[in-house]
C-alpha positions as CSV (number, residue, x, y, z in Angstrom):
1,X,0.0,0.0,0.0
2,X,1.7,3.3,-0.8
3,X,-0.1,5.5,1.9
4,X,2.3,3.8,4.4
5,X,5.5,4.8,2.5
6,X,6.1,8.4,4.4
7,X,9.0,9.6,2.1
8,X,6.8,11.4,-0.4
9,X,4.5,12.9,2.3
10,X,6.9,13.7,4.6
11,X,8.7,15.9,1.3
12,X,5.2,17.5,0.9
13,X,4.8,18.1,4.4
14,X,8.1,19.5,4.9
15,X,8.1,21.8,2.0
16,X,4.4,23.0,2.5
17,X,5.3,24.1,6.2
18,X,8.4,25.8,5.2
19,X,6.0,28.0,2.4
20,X,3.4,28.7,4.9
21,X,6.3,29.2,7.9
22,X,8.8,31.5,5.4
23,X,6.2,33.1,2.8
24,X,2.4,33.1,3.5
25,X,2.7,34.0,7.2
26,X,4.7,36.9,7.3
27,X,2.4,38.4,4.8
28,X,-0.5,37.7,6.8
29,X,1.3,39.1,10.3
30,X,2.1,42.9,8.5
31,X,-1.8,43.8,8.1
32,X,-2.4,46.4,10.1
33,X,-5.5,45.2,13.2
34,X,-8.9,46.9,11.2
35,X,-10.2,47.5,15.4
36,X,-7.3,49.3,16.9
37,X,-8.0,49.0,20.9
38,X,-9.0,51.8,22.7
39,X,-8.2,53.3,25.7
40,X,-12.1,53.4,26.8
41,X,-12.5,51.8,30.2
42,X,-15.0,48.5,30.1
43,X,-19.2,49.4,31.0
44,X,-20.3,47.2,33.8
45,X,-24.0,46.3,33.9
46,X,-25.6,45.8,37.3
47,X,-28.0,42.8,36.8
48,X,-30.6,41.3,39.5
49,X,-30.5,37.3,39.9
50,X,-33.5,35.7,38.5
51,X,-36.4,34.9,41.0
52,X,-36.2,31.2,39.9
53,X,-40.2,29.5,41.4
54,X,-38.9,26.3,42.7
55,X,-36.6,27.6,45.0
């Protein structure tokens, strides 16, 4: 069965890492973030527990 010979996979594998390590994810990493974060301080919401019947 050739799926269990791992030299041409592990060529493929090897090879499409190094593209996606080296090429593709550099290009991805220099976009600039499209929702800068802000300096705003979080809202808090005051919530009241539910008045569950059974209890």
């Amino acid at each position: 069965m050739p799926q269990l010979n791992p030299s041409p996979w592990f060529f493929i594998m090897l090879i499409t890492w190094l593209t996606f390590s080296l090429i593709i994810q550099p290009k991805i990493l220099s976009f600039v973030s499209t929702n800068p974060l802000s300096n705003k301080a979080p809202t808090t919401y005051n919530t009241t527990p539910w008045p569950w019947p059974w209890t």
